[in-house]
C-alpha positions as CSV (number, residue, x, y, z in Angstrom):
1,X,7.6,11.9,-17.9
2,X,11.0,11.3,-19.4
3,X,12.8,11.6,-15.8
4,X,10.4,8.6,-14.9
5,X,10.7,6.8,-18.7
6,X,14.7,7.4,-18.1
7,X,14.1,4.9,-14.6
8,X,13.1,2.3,-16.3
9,X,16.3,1.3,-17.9
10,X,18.4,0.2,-15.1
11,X,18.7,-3.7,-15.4
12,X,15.3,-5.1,-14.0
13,X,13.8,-1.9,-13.5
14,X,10.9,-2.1,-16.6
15,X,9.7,-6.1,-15.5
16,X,9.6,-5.1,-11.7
17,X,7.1,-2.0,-12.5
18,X,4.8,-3.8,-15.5
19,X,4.9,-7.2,-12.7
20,X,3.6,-5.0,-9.9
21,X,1.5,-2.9,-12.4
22,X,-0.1,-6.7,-13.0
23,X,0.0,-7.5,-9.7
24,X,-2.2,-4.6,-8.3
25,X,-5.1,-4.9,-10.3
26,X,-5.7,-7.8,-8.1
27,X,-6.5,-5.7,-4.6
28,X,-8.9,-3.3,-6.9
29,X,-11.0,-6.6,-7.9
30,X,-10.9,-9.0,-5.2
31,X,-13.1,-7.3,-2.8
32,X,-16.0,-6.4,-5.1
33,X,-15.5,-9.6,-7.3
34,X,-16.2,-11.3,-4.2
35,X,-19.2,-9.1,-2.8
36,X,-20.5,-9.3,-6.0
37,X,-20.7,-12.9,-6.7
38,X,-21.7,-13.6,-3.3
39,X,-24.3,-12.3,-4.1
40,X,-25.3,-13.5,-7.1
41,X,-25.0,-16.4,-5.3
42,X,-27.9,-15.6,-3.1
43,X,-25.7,-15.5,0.4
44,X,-26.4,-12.6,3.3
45,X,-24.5,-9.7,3.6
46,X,-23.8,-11.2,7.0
47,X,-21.9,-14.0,5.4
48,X,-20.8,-11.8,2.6
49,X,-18.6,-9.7,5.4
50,X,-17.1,-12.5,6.7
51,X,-15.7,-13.6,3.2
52,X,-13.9,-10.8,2.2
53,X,-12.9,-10.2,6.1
54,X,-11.5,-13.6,6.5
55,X,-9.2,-12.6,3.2
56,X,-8.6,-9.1,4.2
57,X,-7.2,-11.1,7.8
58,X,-5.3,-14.0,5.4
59,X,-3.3,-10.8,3.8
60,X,-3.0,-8.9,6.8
61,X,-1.6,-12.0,9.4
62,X,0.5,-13.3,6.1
63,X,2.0,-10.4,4.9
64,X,5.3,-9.7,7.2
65,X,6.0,-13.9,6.9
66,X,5.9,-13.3,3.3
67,X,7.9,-10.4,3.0
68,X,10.9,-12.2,5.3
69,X,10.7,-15.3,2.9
70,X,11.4,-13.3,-0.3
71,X,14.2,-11.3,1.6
72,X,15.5,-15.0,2.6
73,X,14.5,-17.1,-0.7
74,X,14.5,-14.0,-2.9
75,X,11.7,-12.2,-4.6
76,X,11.0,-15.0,-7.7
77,X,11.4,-18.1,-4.9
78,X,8.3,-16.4,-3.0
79,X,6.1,-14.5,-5.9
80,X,5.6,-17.0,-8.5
81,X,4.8,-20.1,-5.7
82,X,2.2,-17.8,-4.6
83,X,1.2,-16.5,-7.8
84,X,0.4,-20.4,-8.2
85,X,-1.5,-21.0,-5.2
86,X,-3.5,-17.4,-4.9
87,X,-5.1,-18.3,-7.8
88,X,-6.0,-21.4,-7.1
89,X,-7.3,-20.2,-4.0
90,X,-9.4,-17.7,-6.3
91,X,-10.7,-20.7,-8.5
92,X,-11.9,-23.2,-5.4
93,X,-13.8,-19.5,-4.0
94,X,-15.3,-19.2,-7.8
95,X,-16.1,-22.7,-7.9
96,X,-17.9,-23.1,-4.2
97,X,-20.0,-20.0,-4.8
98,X,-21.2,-21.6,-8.1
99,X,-21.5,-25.3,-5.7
100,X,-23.2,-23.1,-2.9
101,X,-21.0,-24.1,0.0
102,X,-21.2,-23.4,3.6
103,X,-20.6,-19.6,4.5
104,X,-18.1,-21.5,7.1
105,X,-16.3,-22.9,4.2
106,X,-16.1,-20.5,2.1
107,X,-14.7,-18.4,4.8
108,X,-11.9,-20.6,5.1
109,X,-11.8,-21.0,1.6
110,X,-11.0,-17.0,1.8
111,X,-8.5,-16.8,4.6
112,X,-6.5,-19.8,3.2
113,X,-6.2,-17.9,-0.2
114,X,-5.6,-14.4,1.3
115,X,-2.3,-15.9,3.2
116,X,-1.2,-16.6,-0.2
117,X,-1.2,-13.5,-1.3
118,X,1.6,-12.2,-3.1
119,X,4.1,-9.2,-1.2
120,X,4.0,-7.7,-4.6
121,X,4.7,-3.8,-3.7
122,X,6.9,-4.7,-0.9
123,X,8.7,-6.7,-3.2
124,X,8.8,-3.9,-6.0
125,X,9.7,-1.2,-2.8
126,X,12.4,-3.1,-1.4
127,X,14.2,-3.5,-4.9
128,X,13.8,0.0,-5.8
129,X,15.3,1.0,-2.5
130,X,18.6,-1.0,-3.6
131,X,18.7,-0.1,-6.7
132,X,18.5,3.3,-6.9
133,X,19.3,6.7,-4.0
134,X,18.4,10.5,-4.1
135,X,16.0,11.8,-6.3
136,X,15.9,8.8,-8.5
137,X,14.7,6.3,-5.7
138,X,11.8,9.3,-5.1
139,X,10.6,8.7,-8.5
140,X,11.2,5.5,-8.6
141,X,8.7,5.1,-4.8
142,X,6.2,7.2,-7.3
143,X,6.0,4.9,-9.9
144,X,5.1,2.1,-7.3
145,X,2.5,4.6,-5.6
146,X,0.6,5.3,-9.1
147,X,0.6,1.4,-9.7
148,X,-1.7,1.2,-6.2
149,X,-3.8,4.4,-7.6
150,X,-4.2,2.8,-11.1
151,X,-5.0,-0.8,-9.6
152,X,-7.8,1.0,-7.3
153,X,-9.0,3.1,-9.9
154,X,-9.4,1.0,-13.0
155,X,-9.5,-2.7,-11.1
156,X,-13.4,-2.3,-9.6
157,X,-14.0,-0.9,-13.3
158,X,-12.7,-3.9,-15.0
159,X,-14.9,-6.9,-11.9
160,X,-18.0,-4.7,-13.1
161,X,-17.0,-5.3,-16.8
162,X,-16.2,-8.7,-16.6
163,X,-19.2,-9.7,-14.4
164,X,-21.6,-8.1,-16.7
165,X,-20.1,-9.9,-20.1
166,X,-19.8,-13.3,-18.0
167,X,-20.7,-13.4,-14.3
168,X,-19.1,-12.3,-10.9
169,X,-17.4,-15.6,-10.3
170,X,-15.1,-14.8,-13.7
171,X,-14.3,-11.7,-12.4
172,X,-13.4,-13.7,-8.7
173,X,-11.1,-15.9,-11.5
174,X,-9.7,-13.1,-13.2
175,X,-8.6,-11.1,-9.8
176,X,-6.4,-14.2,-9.0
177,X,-5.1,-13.8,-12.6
178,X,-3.4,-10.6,-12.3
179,X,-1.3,-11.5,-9.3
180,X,-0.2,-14.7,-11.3
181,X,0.4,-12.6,-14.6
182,X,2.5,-10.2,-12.3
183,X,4.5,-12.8,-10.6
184,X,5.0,-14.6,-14.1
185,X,6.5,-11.1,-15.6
186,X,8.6,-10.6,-12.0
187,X,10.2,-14.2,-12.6
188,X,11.0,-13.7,-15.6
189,X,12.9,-10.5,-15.5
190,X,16.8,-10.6,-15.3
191,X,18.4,-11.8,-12.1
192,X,19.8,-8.5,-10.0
193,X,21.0,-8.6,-6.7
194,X,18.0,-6.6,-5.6
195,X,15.7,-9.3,-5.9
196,X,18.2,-12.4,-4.7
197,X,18.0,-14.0,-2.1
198,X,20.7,-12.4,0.6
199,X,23.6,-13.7,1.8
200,X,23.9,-15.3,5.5
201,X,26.1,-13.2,7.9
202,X,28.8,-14.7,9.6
203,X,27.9,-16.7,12.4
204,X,24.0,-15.8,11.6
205,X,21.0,-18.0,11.2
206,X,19.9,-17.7,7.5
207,X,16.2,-16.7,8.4
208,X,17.3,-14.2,11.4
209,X,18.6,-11.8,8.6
210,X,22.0,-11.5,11.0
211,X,22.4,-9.0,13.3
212,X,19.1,-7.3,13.0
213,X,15.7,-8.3,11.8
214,X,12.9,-5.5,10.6
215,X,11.1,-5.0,13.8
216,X,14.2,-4.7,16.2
217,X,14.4,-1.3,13.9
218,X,12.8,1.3,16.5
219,X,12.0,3.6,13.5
220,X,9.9,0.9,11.7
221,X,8.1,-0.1,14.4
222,X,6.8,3.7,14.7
223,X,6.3,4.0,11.1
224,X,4.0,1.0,11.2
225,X,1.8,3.0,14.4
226,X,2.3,6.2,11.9
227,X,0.3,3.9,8.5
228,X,-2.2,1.9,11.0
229,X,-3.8,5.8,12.1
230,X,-3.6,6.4,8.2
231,X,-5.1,3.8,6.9
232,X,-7.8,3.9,10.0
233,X,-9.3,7.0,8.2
234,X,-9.1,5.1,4.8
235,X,-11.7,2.6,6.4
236,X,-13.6,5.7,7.9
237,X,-13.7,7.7,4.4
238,X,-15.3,4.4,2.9
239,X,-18.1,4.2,5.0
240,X,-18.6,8.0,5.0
241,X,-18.9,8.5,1.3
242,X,-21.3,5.6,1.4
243,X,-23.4,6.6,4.1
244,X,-23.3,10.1,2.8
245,X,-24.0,9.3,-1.0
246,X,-27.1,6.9,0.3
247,X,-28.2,10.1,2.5
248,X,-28.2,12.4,-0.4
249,X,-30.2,9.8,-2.8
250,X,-27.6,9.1,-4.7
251,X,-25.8,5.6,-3.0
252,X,-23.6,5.1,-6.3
253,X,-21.3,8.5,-5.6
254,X,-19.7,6.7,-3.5
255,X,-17.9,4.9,-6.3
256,X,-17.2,8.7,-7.8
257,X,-15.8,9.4,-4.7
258,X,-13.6,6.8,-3.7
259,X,-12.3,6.7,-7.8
260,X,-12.1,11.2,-7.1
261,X,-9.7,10.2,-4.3
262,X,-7.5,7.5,-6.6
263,X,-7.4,9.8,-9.6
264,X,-6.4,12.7,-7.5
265,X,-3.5,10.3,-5.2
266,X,-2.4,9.2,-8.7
267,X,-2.1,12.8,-10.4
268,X,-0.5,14.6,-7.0
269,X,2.5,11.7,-6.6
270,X,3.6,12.2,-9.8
271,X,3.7,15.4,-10.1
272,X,5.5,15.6,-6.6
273,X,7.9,13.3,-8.0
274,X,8.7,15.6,-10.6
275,X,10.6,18.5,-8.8
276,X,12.8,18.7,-5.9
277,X,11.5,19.5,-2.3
278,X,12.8,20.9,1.0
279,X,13.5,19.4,3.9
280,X,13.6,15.8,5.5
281,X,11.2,13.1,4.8
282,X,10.3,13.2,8.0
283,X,9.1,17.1,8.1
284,X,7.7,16.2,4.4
285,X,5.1,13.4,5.7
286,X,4.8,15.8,8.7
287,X,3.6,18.8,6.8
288,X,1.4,16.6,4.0
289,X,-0.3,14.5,6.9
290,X,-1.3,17.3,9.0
291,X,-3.3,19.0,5.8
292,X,-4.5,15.2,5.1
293,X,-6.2,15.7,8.5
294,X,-7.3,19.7,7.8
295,X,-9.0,18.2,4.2
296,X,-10.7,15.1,5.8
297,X,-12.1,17.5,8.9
298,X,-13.2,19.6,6.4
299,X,-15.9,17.1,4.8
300,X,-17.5,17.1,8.0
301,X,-18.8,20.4,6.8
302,X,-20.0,19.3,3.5
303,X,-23.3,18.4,4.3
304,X,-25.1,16.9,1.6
305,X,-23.8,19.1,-1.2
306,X,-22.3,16.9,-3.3
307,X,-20.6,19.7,-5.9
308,X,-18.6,20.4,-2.6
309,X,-18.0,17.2,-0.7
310,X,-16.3,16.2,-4.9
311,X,-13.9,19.4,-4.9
312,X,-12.9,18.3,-0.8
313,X,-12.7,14.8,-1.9
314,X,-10.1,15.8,-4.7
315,X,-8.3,17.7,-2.0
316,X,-7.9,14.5,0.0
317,X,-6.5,12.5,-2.8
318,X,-4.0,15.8,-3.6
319,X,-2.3,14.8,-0.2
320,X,-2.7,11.1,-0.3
321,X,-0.3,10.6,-3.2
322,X,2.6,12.6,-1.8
323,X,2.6,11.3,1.7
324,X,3.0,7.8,0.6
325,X,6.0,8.7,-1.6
326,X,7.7,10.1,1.6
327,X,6.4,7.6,4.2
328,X,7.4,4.5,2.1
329,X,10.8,5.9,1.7
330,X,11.3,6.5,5.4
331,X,10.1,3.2,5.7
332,X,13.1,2.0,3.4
333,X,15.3,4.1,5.4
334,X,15.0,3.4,8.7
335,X,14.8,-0.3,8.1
336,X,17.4,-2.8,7.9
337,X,18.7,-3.8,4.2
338,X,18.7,-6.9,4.6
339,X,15.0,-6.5,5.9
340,X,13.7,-4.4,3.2
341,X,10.8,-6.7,2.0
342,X,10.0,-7.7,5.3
343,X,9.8,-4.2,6.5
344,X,7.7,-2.7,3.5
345,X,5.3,-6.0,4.5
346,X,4.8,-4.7,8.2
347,X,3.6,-1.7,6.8
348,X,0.9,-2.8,4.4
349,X,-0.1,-5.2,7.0
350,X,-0.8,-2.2,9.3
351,X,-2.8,-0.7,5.8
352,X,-5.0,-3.7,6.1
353,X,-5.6,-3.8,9.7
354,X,-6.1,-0.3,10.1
355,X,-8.6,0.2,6.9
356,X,-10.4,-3.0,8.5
357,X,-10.7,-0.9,12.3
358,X,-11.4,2.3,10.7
359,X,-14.2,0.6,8.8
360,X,-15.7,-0.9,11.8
361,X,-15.5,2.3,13.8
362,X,-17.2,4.4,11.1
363,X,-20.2,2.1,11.0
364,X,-20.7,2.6,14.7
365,X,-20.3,6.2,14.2
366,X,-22.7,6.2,11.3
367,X,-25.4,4.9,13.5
368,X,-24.5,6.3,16.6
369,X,-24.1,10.1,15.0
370,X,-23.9,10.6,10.9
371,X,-21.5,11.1,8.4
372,X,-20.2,13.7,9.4
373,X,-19.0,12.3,12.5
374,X,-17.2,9.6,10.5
375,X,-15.3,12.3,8.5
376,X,-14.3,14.2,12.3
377,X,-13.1,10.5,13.1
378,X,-11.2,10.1,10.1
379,X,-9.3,14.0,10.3
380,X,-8.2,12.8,14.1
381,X,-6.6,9.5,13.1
382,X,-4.8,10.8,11.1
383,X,-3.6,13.4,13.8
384,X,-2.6,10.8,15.8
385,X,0.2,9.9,13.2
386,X,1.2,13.5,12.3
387,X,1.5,13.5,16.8
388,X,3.7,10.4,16.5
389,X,5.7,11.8,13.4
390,X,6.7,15.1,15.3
391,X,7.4,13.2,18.6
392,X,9.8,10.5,17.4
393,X,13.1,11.3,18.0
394,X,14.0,7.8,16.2
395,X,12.0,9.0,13.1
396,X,14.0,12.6,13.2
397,X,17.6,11.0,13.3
398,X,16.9,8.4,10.5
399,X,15.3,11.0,8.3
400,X,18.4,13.6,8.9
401,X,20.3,10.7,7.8
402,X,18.6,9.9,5.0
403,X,18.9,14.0,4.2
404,X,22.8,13.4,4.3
405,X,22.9,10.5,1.9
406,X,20.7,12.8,-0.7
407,X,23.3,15.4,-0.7
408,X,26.0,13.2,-1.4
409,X,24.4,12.1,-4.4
410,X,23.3,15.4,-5.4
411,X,26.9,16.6,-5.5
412,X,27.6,13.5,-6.9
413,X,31.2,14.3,-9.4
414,X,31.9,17.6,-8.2
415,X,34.7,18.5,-6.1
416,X,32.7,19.2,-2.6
417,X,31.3,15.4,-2.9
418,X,34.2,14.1,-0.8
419,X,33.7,16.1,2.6
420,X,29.9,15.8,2.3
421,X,30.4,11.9,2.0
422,X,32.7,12.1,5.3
423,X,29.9,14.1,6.7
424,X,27.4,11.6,5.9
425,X,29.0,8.4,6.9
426,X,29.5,10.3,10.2
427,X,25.9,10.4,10.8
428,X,25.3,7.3,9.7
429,X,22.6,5.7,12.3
430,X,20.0,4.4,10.5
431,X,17.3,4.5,13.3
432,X,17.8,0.8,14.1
């Protein structure tokens, strides 16, 4: 732990984590806060759906204009104005559950306050990919990893706490809360030039980002097709522990299961992050993604023995963790550095479509042939992305590069550093 402790003292570096540590109890709450006092509310699960959908789709269509803004504005300009208006998004949904309004407008209600969602781990990526290279950036692309696992894992703990002490519309109240508390801490941190706003090119339009913009970058643009068939088999692993649990007689596993998966994901990236690896990022995510699909085709075989589906469940989450650490740093890597917000946006917006698809596959495949079909559904998404991760040649040259820049800093101070660096900037294509 001291390695990560030892990150944390680079100017900014402590009020970015603790902000996005804030900010991402919010994604574990808003969901089931919602569900849950929808229903208290007396509304159908028809209209439930369409509530959190329509936020779901608010985040998902807002996220990559968001992320451009806070590379433009800089990170403050855009968190804490949306901080602001998120949670007053939360507080009209809380308060027209409690008024009984139309399904319709509480719908927009939620779609309005999901564009306002804060790009609060883009925000926290793109500034640890300028402030820090080599192993420490690793760590530091851990630390914003176990943030998501600790917000998914302890956020649905804390809506069930709070609606049972008050009702479901606090916990609504309170998941708007935690983005504004994050974007309140982000603000106030010290001004770095990782979180400014950036500086117009020559001849460049301020909001083009000069030459280049994120998705001009051929290598993001496949990383965002790699992370919508990985998140596709997120959506798919949610319905299948729920249809499997309720098949077995025991419908509230599911929760143990999908916490099983955070508290593996949580455990597995930090222990990654604690030792160095061979080989490119690329070949990394390669290798980790293709087991991710050999663990998820193997809970097709589970059946209905739970004792086993748990241990293949924690063997999911062990690869989970440690894919995200490399794929969000080849993210950073073969996207522009002017664009880095913008680019870490594109990919959570892929997260959020492709959970919503794989979701809405997997309940067709529940009814049209089980669980375990779900889980086989769920193993070959994800072997779609390991296909496009071994096919891109765009993907291979930025990830070569980025193995170059490491071994500059790793000789960092000795005498070989010099030709290594020539070697380096000689390769320097950054997949764009």
């Amino acid at each position: 732990m001291r390695s990560y402790l030892e990150l944390l003292r680079r100017p900014g570096a402590t009020s970015i984590t603790i902000a996005h540590g804030l900010g991402r109890f919010t994604p574990g709450m808003i969901l089931l806060a919602l569900i849950l006092a929808l229903r208290e509310g007396s509304y159908a699960y028809a209209v439930v759906g369409l509530v959190t959908g329509a936020h779901q789709l608010g985040v998902a269509v807002s996220s990559p204009i968001q992320g451009r803004l806070a590379d433009v504005l800089g990170h403050r300009q855009v968190l804490l104005p949306d901080g602001v208006v998120y949670f007053a998004g939360t507080a009209t949904l809380a308060l027209g559950i409690g008024a009984g309004w139309s399904g319709t407008a509480l719908v927009v209600a939620a779609f309005g306050t999901g564009l306002f969602s804060p790009p609060m781990t883009a925000c926290a990526r793109a500034a640890f990919g300028a402030l820090y290279e080599g192993r420490e950036r690793e760590r530091a692309f851990v630390l914003t990893a176990s943030n998501i696992e600790l917000g998914y894992l302890l956020g649905p703990l804390l809506t069930v706490g709070i609606a049972a002490a008050w009702d479901a519309r606090a916990a609504v109240l309170a998941a708007g809360a935690g983005v504004l508390l994050g974007a309140l801490v982000y603000a106030a941190g010290p001004r770095i030039a990782a979180t400014a706003p950036r500086e117009r090119a020559a001849g460049a339009s301020r909001w083009s980002g000069g030459d280049v913009s994120a998705l001009r970058s051929r290598g993001l643009r496949s990383m965002v097709l790699v992370y919508l068939g990985i998140a596709a088999s997120f959506g798919l692993f949610d319905i299948f522990a729920a249809s499997v649990s309720e098949a077995a007689g025991r419908p509230g596993f599911a929760g143990t299961l999908i916490s099983g998966i955070a508290v593996a994901s949580l455990i597995s990236g930090l222990a990654y992050g604690a030792r160095v690896w061979e080989g490119t990022l690329r070949v990394r995510m390669l290798r980790i993604a293709t087991l991710l699909a050999g663990a998820h085709l193997l809970l097709a075989t589970a059946g209905g023995r739970l004792a086993v589906l748990a241990g293949l469940v924690l063997l999911v989450g062990a690869f989970v963790g440690p894919m995200n650490v490399c794929g969000f740093q080849l993210v950073d890597d073969v996207s522009p550095p002017r664009s880095r917000a913008e680019a870490q946006s594109w990919t959570q917006a892929a997260i959020y479509l492709g959970s919503a698809a794989g979701g809405a596959l997997g309940g067709v495949a529940v009814d049209v042939a089980g669980p375990a079909a779900v889980a086989v559904l769920a193993g070959t998404s994800v072997l779609s992305s390991v296909l496009l991760l071994w096919r891109s040649a765009t993907l291979r040259a930025g990830s070569q590069h980025s193995a170059a820049v490491a071994l500059v800093v790793r000789d960092r101070g000795s005498g070989a550093t010099r030709p290594w660096r020539r070697r380096a900037r000689a390769r320097s294509g950054r997949g764009v």
